[in-house]
N, CA, C and O atoms as a GROMACS GRO file, in nm:
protein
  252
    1UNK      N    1   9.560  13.559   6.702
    1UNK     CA    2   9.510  13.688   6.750
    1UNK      C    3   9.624  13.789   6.736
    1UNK      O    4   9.741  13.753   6.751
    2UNK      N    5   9.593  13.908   6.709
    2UNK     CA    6   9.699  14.014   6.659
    2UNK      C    7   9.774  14.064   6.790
    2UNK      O    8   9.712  14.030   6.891
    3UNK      N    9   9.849  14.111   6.808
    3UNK     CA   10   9.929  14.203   6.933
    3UNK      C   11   9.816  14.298   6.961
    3UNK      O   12   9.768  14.280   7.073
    4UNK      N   13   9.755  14.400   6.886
    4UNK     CA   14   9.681  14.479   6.930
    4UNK      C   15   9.567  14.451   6.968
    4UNK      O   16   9.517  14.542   7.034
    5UNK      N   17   9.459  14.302   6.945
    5UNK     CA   18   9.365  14.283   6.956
    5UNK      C   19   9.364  14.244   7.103
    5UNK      O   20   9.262  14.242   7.173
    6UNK      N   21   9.532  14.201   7.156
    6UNK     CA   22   9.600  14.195   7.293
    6UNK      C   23   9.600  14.279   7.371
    6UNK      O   24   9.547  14.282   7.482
    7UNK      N   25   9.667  14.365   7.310
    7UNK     CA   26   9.714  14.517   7.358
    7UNK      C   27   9.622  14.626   7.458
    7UNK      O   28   9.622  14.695   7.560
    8UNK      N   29   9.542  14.580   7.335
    8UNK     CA   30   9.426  14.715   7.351
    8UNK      C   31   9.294  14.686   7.484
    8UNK      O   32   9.231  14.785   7.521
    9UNK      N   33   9.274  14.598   7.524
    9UNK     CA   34   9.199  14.542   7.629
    9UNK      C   35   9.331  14.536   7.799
    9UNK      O   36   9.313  14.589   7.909
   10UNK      N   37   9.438  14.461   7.756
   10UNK     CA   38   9.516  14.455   7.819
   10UNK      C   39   9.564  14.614   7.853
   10UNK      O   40   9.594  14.621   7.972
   11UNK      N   41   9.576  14.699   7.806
   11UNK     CA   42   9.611  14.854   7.844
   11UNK      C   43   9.482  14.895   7.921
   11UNK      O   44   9.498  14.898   8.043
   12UNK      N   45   9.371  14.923   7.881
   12UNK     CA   46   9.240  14.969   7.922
   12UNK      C   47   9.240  14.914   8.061
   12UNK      O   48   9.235  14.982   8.164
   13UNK      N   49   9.250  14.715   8.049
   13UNK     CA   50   9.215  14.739   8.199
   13UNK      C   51   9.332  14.750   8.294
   13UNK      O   52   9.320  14.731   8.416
   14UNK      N   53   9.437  14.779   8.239
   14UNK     CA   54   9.601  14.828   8.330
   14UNK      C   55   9.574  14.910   8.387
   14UNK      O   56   9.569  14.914   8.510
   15UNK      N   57   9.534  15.048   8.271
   15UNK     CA   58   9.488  15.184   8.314
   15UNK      C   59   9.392  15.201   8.446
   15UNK      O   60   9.405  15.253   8.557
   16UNK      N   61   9.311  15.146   8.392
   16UNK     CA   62   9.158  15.151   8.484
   16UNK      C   63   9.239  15.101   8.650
   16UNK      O   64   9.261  15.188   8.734
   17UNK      N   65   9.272  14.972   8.673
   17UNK     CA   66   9.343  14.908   8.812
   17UNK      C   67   9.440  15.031   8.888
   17UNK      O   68   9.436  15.067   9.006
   18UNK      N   69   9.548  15.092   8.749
   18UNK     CA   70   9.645  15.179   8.792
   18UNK      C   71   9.562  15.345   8.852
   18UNK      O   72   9.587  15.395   8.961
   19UNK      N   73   9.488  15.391   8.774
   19UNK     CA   74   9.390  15.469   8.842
   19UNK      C   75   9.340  15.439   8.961
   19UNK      O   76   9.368  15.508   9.059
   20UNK      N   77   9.249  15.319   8.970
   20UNK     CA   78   9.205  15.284   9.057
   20UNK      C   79   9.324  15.295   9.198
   20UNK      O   80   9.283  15.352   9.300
   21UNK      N   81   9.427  15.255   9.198
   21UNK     CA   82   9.540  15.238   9.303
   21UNK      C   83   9.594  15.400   9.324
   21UNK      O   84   9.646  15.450   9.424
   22UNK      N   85   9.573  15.440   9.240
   22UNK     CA   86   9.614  15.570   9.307
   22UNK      C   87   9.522  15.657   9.338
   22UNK      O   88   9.555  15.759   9.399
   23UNK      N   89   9.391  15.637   9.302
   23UNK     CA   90   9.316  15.690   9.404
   23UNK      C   91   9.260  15.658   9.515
   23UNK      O   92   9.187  15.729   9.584
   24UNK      N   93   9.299  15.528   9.537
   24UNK     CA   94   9.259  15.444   9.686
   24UNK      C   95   9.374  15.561   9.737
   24UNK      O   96   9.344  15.656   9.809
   25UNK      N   97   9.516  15.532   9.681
   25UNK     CA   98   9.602  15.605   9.809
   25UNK      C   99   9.635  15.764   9.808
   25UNK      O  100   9.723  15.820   9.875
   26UNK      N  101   9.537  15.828   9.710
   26UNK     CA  102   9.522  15.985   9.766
   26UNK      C  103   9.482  15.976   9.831
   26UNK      O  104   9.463  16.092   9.866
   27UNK      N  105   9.413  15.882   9.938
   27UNK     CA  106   9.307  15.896  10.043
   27UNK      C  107   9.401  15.941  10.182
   27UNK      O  108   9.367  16.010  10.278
   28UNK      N  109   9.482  15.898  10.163
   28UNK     CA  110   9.588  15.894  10.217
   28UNK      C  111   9.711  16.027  10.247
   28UNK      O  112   9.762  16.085  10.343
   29UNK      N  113   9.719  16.028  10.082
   29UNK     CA  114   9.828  16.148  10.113
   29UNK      C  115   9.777  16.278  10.112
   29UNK      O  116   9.857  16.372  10.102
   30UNK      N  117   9.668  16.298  10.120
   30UNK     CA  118   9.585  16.391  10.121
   30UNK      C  119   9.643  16.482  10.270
   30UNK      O  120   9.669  16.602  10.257
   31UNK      N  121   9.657  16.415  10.402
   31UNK     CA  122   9.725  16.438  10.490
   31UNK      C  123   9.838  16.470  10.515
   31UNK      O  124   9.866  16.494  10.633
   32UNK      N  125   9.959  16.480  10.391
   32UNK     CA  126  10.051  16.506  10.389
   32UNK      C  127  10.085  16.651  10.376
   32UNK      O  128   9.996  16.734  10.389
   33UNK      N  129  10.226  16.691  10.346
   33UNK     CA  130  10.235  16.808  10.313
   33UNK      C  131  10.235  16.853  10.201
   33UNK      O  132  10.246  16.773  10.108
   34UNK      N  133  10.222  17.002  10.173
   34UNK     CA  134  10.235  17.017  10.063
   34UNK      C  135  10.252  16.978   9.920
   34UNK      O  136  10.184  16.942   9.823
   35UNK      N  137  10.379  17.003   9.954
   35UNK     CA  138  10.510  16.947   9.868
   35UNK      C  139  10.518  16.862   9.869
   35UNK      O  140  10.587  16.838   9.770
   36UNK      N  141  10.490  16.740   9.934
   36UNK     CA  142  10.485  16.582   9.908
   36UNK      C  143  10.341  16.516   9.846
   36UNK      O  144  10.333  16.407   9.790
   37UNK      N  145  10.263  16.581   9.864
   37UNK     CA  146  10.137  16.578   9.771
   37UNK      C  147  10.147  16.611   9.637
   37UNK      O  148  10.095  16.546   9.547
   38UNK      N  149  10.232  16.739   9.618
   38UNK     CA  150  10.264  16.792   9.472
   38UNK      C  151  10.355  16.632   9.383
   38UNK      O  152  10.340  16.573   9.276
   39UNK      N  153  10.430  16.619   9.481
   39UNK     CA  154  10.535  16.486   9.431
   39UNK      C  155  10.464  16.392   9.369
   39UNK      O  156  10.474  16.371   9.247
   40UNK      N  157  10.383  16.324   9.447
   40UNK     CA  158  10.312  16.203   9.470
   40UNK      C  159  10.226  16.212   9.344
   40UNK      O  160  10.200  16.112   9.276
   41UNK      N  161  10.178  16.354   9.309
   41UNK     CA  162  10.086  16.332   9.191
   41UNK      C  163  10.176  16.380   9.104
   41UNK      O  164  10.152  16.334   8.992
   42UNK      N  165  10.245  16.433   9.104
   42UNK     CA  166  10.364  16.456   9.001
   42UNK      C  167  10.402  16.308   8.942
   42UNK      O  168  10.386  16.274   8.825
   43UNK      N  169  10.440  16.247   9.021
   43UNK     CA  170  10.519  16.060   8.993
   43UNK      C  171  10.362  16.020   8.946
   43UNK      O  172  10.355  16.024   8.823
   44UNK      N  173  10.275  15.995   8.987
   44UNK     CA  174  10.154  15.922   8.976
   44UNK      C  175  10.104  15.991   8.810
   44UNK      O  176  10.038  15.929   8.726
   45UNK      N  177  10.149  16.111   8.799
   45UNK     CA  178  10.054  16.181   8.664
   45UNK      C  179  10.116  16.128   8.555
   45UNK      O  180  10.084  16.128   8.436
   46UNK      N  181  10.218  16.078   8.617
   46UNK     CA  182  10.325  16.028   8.489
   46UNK      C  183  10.407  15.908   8.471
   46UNK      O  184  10.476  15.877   8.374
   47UNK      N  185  10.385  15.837   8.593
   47UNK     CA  186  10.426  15.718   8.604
   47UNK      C  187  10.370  15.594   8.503
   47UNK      O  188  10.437  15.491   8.493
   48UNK      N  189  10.243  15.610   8.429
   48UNK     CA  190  10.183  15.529   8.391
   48UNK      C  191  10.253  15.513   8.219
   48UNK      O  192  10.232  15.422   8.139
   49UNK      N  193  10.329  15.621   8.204
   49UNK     CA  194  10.320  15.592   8.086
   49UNK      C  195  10.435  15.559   8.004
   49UNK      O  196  10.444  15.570   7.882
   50UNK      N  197  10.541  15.509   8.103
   50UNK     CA  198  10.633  15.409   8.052
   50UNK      C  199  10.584  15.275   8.025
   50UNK      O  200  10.615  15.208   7.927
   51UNK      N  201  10.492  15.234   8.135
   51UNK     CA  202  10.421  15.084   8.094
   51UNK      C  203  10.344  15.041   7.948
   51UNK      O  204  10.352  14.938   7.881
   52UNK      N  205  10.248  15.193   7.927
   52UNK     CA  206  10.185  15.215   7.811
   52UNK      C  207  10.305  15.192   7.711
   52UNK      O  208  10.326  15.085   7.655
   53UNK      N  209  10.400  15.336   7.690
   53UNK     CA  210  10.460  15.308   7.600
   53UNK      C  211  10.558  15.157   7.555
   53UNK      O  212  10.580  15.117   7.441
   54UNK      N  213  10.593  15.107   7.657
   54UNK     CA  214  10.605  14.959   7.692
   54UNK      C  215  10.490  14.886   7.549
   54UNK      O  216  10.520  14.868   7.431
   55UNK      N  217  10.362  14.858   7.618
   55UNK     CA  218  10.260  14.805   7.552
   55UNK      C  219  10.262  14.845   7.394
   55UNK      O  220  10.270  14.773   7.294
   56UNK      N  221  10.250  14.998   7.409
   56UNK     CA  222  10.223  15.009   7.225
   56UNK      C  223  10.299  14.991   7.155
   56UNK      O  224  10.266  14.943   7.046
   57UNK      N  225  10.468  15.026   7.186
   57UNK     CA  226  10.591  14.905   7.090
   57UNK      C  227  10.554  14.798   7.105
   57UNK      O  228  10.528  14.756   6.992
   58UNK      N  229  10.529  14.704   7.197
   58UNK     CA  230  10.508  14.573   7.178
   58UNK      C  231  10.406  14.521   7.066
   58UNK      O  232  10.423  14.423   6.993
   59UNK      N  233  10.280  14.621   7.072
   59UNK     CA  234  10.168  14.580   7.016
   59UNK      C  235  10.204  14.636   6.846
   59UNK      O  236  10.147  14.595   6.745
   60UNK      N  237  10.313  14.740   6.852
   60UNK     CA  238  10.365  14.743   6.711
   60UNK      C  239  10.433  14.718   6.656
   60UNK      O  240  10.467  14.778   6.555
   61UNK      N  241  10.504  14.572   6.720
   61UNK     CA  242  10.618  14.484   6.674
   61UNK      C  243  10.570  14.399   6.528
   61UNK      O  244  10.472  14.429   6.461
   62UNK      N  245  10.658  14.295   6.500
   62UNK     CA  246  10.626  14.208   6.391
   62UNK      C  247  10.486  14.141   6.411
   62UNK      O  248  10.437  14.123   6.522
   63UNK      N  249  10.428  14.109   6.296
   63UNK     CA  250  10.316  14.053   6.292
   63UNK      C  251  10.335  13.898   6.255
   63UNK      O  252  10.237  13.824   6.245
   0.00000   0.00000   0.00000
């Protein structure tokens, strides 16, 4: 089986769980302030995509 035929299911449902977890806990910081709400989705809007980029070198390594 190829890296990407790996990859590509394995990212989708990363994504989907990692979404999922951060919107269980906006439930949450929703109560916060401001500026720590701005943070929280600041880190969260962008946190995901070291893992990704992680995945798609991997999945475009040697065959």
């Amino acid at each position: 089986m190829s890296r990407i035929a790996i990859a590509v299911p394995l990212g989708l449902i990363g994504f989907l769980l990692y979404v999922g977890g951060v919107v269980a806990l906006a439930d949450h910081v929703l109560h916060w302030h401001g500026l720590l709400q701005a943070a929280f989705f600041l880190v969260a809007g962008i946190a995901w995509a070291w893992p990704a980029k992680w995945l798609m070198v991997w999945a475009a390594g040697p065959r």
